[in-house]
Biotite code that builds the C-alpha atoms (Angstrom):
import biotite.structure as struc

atoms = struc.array([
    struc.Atom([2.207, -23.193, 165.767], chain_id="A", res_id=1, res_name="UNK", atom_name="CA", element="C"),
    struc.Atom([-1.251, -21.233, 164.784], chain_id="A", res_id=2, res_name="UNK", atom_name="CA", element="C"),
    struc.Atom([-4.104, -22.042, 166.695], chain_id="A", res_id=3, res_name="UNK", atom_name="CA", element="C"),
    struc.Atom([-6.010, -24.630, 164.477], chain_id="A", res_id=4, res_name="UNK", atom_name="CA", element="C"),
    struc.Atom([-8.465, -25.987, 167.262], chain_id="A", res_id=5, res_name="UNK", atom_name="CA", element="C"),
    struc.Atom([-11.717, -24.570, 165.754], chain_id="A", res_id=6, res_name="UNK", atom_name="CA", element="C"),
    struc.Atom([-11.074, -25.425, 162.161], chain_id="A", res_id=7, res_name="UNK", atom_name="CA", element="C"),
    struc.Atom([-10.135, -28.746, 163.916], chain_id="A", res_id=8, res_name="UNK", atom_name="CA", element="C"),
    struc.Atom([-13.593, -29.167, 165.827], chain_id="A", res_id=9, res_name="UNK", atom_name="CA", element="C"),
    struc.Atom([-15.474, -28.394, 162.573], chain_id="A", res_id=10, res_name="UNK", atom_name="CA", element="C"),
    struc.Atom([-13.715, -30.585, 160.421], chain_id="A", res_id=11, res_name="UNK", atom_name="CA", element="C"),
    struc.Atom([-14.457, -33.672, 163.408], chain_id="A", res_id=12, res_name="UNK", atom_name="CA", element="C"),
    struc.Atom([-17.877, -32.065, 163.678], chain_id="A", res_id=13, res_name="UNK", atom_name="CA", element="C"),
    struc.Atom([-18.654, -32.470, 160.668], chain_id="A", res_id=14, res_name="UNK", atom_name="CA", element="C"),
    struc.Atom([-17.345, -36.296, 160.075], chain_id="A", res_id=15, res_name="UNK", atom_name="CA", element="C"),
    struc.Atom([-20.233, -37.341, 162.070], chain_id="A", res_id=16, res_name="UNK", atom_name="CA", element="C"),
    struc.Atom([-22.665, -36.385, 158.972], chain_id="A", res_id=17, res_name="UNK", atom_name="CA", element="C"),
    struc.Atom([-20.437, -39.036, 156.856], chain_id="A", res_id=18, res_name="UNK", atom_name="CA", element="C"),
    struc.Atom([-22.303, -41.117, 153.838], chain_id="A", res_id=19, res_name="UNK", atom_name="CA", element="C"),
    struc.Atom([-19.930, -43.970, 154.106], chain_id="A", res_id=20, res_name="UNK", atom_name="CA", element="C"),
    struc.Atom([-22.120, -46.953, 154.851], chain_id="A", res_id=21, res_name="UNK", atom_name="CA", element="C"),
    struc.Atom([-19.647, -49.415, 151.937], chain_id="A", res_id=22, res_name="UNK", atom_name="CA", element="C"),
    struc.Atom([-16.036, -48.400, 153.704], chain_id="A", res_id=23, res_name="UNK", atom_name="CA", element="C"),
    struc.Atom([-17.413, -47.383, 157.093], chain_id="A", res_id=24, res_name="UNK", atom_name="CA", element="C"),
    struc.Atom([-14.445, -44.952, 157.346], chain_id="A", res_id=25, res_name="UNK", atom_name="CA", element="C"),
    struc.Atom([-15.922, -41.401, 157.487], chain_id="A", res_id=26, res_name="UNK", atom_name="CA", element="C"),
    struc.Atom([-13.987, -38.284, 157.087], chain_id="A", res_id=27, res_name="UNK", atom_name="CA", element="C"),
    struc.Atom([-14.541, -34.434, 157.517], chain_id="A", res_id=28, res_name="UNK", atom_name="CA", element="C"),
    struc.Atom([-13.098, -31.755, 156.440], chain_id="A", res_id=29, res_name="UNK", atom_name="CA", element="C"),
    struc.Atom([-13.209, -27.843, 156.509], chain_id="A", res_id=30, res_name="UNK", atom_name="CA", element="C"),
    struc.Atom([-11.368, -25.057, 155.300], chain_id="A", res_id=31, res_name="UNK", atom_name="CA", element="C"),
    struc.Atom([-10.333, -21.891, 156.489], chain_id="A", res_id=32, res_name="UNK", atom_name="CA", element="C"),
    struc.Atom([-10.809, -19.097, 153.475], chain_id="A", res_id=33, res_name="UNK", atom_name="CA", element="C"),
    struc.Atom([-8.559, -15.780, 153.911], chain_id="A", res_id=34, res_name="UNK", atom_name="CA", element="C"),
    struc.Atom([-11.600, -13.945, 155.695], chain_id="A", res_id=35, res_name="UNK", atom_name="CA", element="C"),
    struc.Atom([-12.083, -16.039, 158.380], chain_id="A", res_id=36, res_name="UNK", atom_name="CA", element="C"),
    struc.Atom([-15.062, -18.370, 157.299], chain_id="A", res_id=37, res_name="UNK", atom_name="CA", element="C"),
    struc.Atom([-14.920, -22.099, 157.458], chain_id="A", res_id=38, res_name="UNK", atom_name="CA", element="C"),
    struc.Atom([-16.674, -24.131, 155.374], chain_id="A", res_id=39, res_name="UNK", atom_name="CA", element="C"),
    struc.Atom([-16.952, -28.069, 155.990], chain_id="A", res_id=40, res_name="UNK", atom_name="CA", element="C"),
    struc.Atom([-17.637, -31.557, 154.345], chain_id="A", res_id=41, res_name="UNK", atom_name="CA", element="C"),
    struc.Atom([-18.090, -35.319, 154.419], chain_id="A", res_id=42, res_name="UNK", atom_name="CA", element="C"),
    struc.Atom([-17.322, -37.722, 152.467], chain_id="A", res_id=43, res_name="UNK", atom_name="CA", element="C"),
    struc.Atom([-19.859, -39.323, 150.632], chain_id="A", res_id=44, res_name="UNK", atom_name="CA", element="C"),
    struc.Atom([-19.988, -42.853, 149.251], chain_id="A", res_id=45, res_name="UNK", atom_name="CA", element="C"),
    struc.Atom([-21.589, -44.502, 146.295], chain_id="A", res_id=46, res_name="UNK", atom_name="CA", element="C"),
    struc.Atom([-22.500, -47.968, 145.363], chain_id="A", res_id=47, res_name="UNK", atom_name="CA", element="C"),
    struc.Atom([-20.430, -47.023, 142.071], chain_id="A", res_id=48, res_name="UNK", atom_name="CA", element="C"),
    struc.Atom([-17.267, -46.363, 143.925], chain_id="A", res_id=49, res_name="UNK", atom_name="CA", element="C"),
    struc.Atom([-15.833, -44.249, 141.479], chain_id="A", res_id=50, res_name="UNK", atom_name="CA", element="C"),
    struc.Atom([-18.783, -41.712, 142.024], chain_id="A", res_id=51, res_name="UNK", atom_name="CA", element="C"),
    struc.Atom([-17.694, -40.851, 145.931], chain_id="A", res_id=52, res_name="UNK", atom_name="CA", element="C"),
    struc.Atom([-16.688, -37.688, 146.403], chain_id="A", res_id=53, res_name="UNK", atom_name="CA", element="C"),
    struc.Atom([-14.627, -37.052, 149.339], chain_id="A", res_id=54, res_name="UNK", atom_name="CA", element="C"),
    struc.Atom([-15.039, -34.744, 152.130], chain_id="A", res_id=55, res_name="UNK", atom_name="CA", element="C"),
    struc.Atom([-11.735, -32.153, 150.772], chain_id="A", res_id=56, res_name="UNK", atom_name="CA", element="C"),
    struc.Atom([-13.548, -31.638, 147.779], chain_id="A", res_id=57, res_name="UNK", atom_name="CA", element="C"),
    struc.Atom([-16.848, -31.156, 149.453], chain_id="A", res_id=58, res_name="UNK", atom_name="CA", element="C"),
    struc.Atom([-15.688, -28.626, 151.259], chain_id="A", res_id=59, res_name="UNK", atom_name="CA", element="C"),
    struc.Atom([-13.939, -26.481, 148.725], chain_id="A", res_id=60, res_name="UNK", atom_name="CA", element="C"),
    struc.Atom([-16.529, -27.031, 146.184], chain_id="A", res_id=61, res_name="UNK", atom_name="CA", element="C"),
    struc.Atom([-18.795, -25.319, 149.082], chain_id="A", res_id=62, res_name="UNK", atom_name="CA", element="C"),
    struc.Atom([-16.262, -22.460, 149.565], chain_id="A", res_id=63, res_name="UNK", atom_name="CA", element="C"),
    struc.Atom([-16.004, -21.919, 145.860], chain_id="A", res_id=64, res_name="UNK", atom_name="CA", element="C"),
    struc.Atom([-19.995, -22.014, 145.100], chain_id="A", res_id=65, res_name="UNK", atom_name="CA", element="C"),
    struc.Atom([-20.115, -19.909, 147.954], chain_id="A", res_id=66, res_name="UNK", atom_name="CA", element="C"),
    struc.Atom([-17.680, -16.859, 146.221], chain_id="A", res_id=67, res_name="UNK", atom_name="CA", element="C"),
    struc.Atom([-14.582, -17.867, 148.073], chain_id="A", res_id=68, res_name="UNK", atom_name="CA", element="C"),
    struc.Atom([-11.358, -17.989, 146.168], chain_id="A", res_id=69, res_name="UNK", atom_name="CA", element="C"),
    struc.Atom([-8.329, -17.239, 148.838], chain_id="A", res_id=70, res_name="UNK", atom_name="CA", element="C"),
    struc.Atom([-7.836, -20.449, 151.070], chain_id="A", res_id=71, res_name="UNK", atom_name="CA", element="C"),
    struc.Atom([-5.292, -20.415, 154.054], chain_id="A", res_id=72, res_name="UNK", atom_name="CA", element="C"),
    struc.Atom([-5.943, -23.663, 155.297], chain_id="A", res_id=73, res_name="UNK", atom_name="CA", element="C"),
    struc.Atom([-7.545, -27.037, 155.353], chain_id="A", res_id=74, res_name="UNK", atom_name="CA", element="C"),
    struc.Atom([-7.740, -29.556, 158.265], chain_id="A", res_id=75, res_name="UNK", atom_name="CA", element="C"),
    struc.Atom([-8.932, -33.199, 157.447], chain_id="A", res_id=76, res_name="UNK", atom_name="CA", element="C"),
    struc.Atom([-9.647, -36.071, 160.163], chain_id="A", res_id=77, res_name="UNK", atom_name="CA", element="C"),
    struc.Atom([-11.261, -39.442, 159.790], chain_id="A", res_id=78, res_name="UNK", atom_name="CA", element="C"),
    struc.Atom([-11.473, -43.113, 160.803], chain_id="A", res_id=79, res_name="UNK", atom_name="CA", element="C"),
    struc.Atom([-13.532, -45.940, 161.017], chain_id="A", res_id=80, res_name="UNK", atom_name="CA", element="C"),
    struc.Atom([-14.898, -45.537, 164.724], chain_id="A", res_id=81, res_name="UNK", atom_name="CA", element="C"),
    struc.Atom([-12.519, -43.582, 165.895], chain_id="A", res_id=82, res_name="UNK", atom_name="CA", element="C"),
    struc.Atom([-10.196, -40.782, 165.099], chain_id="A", res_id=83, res_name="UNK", atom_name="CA", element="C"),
    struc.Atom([-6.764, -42.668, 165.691], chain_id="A", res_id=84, res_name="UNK", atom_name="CA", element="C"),
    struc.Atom([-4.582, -41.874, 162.659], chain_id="A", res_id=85, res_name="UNK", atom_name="CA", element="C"),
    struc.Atom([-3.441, -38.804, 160.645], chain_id="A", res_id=86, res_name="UNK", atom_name="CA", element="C"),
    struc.Atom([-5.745, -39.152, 157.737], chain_id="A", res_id=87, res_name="UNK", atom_name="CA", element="C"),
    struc.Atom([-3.682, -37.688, 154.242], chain_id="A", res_id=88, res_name="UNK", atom_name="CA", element="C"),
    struc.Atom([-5.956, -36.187, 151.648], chain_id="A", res_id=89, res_name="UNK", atom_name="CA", element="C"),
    struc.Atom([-5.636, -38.611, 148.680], chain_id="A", res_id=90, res_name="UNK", atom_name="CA", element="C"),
    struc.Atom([-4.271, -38.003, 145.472], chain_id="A", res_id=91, res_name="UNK", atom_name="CA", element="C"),
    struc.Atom([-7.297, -36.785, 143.529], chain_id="A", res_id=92, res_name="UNK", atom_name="CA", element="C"),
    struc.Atom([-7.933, -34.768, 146.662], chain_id="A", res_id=93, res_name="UNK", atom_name="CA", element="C"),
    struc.Atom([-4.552, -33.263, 146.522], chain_id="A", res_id=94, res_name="UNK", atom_name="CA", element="C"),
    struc.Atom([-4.788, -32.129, 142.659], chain_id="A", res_id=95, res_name="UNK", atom_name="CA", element="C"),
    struc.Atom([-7.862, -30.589, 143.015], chain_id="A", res_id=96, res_name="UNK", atom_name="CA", element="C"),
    struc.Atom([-6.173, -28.481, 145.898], chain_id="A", res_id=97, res_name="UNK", atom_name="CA", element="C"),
    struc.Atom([-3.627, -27.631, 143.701], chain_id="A", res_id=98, res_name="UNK", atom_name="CA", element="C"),
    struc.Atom([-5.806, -25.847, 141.203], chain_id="A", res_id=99, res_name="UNK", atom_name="CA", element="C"),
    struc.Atom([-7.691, -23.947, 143.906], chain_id="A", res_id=100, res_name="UNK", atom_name="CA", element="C"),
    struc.Atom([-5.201, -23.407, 146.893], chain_id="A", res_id=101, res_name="UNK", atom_name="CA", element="C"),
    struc.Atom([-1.491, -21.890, 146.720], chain_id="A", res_id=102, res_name="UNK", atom_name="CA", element="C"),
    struc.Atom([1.275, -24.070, 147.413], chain_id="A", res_id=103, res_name="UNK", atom_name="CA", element="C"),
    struc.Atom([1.375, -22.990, 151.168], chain_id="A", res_id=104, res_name="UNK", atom_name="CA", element="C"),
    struc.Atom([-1.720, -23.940, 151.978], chain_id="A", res_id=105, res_name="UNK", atom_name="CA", element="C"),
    struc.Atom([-1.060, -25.716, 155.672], chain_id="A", res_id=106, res_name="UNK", atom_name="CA", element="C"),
    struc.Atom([-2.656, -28.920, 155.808], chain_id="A", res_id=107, res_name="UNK", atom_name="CA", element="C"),
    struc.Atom([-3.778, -29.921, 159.363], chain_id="A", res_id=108, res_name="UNK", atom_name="CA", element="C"),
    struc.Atom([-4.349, -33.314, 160.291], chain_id="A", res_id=109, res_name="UNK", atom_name="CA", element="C"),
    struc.Atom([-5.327, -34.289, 163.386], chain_id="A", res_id=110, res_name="UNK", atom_name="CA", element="C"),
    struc.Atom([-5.081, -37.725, 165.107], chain_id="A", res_id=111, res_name="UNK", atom_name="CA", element="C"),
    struc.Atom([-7.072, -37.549, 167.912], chain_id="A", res_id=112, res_name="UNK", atom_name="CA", element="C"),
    struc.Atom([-4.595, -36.269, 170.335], chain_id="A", res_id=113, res_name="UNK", atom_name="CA", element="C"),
    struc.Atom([-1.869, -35.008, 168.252], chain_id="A", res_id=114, res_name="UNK", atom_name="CA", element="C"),
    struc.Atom([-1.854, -32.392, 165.743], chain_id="A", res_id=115, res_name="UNK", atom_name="CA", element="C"),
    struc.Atom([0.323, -32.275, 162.374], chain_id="A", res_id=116, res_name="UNK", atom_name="CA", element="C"),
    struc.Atom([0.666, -29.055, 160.293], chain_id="A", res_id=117, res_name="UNK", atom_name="CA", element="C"),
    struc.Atom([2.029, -29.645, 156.125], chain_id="A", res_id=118, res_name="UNK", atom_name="CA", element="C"),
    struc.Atom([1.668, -27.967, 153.546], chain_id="A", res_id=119, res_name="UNK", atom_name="CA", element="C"),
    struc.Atom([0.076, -28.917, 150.093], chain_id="A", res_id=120, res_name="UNK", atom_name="CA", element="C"),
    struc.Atom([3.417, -28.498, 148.141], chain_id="A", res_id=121, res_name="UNK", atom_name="CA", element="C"),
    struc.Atom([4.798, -31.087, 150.337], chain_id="A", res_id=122, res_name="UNK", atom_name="CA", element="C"),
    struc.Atom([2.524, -33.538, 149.720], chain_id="A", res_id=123, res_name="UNK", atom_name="CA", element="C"),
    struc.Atom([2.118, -32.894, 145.915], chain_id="A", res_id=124, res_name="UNK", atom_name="CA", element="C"),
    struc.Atom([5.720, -31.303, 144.330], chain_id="A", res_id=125, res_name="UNK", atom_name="CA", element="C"),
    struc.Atom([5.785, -30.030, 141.035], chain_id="A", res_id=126, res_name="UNK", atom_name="CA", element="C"),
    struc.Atom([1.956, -30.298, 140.837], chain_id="A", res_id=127, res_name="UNK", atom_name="CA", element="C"),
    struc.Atom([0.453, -29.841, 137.283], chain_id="A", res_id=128, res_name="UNK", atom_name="CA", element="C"),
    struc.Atom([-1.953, -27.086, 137.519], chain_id="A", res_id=129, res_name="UNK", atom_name="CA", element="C"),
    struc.Atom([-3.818, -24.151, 136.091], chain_id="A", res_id=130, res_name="UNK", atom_name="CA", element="C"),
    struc.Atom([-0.196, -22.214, 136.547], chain_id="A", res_id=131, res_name="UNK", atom_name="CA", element="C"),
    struc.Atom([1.385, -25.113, 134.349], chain_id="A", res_id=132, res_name="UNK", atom_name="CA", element="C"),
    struc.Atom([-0.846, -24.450, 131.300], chain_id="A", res_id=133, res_name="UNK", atom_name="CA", element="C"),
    struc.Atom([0.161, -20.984, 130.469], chain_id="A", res_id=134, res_name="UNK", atom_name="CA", element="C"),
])
C-alpha cells in the first residue's frame, strides 16, 4: 500500500477550518496532483442548503484554478467531533471527480485509525462524463 500519511494529515488538517455550523459534521479533503503538490478543502455550509459546497470539490476547484489537471489521488475524512468513520465522497462529489480525475484515481479514506484505499471507478461505474459526450 503507498504511503498516504501526509495527504492524510492535510486532508484532517484541514477539516479543522470547516464552515459547518447547520450539520456540525466537518470534512477535509486534499488531493495529490501528478507533481507532487497537495491542495486541500473544507466543506462549507449555507443557510440555503443546496448552496454548500463540499470539501472534494473545494479542493479540486483549488487544484484546477491553480493550473493543475493530472490528479493521482484524493483522501477525504470527516465527522462530527471526531474522526470515527470512513467518510465516502457523495454523489455530486463523485461526478464532479469523474470529469476531472481518471478512473484510477485512489480514493483514501481514513477512519481515524484505519486506512481504506478505492478507487473512483468503484464507487461511480459507468460514470457519464466529458469522455461520454464525444
Amino acid at each position: 500500500m503507498k504511503d498516504y500519511s501526509q495527504l492524510i494529515n492535510e486532508a484532517i488538517r484541514v477539516r479543522e477550518n470547516s464552515y459547518s455550523p447547520y450539520s456540525g459534521f466537518k470534512v477535509g479533503a486534499s488531493v495529490l496532483c501528478k507533481n507532487g503538490k497537495i491542495y486541500t478543502g473544507c466543506n462549507v455550509e449555507n443557510s440555503a442548503y443546496s448552496e454548500c459546497l463540499c470539501a472534494e470539490r473545494v479542493a479540486l476547484s483549488k487544484a484546477i484554478s491553480e493550473g493543475e489537471c493530472e490528479f493521482l489521488a484524493i483522501s477525504v475524512v470527516g465527522g462530527k467531533q471526531k474522526i470515527t468513520d470512513f467518510v465516502y465522497p457523495c454523489g455530486a462529489c463523485r461526478q464532479f471527480l469523474s470529469e476531472l480525475c481518471p478512473p484510477q484515481l485512489e480514493v483514501v479514506l481514513f477512519n481515524g485509525k484505519e486506512t481504506k484505499i478505492t478507487t473512483l471507478d468503484s464507487l461511480l461505474p459507468s460514470s457519464f462524463n466529458k469522455f461520454s459526450i464525444k
